[in-house]
N, C-alpha and C positions, 0 to 999 in steps of 0.2 A: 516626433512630438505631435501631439492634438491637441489643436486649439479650435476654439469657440471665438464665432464671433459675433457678437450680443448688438443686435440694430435697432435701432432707437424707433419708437411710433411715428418720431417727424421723421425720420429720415424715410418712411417706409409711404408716409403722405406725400412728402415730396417727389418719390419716384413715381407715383400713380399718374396717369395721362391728366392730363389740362381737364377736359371735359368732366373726369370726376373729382377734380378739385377745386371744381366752380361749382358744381352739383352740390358738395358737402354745403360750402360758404351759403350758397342760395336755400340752405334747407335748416340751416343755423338763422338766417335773418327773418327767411318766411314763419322758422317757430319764434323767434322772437318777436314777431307783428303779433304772430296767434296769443301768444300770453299777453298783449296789451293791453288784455281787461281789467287785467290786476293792477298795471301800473302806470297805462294813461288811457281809461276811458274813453277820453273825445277820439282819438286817437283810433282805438277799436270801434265806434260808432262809425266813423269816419269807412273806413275799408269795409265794416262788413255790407254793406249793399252789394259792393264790386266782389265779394269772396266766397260769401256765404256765412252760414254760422261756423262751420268748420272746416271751409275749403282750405284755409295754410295748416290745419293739424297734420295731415297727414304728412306732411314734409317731416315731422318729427318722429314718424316713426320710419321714416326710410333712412333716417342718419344711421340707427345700428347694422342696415345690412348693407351701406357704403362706409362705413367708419370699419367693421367685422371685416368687406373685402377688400382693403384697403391692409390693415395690420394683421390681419392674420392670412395664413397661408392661402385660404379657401376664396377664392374670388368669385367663382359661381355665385355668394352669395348677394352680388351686383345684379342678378335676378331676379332678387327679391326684391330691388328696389324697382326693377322694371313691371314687376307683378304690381305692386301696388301702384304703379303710377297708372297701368294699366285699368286699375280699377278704378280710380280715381277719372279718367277720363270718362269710364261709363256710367259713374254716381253723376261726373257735370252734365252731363246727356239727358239722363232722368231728370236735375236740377231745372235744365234750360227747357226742355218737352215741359214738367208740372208747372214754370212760372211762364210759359209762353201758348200752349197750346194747350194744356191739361184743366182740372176743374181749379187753381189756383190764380188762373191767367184774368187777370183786370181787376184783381180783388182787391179792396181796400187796405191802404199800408196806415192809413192814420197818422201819416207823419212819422211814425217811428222807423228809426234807420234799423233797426233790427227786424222791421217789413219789406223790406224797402227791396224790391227786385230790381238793378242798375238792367238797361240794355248791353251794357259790357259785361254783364259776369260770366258769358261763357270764354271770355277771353281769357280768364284768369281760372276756370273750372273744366274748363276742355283744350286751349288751345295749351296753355302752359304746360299741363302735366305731359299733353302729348311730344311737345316741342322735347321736353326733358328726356323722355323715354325714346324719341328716335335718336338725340341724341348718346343716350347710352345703350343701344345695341349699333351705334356706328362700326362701322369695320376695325376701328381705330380700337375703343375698344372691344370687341369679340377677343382680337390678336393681343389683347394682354389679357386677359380672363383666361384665354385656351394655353398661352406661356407658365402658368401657375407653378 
């Protein structure tokens, strides 16, 4: 007799190592900051100084290729999320060089939080993405990416 046996999306999250099921959650809450324009203003005034115009977007699009290596068979594509975070740290590079040492650096913000360059933002524009990305090529995960 042949049987099938049909495993459920949670259950295929739940077995995924700690590290990418904190990654997901953090990448869920980071896009839900990002859309705060729509649905509390002060709120997105508030963070974008520390983030950028669109330092938490990118979180939303690495949920497909952690959610894709997660539920489906193909976990390499846990790559992709290391790709873009990769990029991401080199876009807060550029960020932190144009508003600290480039022709943007002491320029008038006018008050506007949408000007506004924080002395923290590379904490949230370099140090975060990077923090994420060494943690997902940890040994921890390679050996379930290379188990597939």
């Amino acid at each position: 007799m042949n049987t099938t046996v049909i495993v459920s999306s949670w259950f295929r999250f739940t077995q995924a190592p700690l590290i990418l099921r904190a990654y997901v959650v953090f990448a869920l809450v980071a896009s839900a900051l990002f859309f705060s324009g729509f649905y509390a203003p002060p709120l997105n005034a508030a963070i974008i100084p520390y983030t950028g115009w669109s330092g938490l977007g990118l979180y939303m699009f690495t949920l497909f290729f952690a959610i894709s290596g997660i539920i489906t068979p193909q976990r390499k594509m846990i790559y992709g999320v290391v790709a873009l975070l990769g990029l991401a740290v080199l876009f807060g590079a550029f960020d932190t060089f144009w508003h600290t040492l480039g022709p943007k650096a002491g320029g008038p913000d006018f008050g506007n939080p949408y000007l506004i360059y924080h002395p923290y933002r590379p904490i949230f524009t370099i140090v975060l993405p990077a923090f994420w990305l060494l943690l997902l090529i940890f040994p921890i995960m390679r050996k379930w990416i290379k188990n597939s």
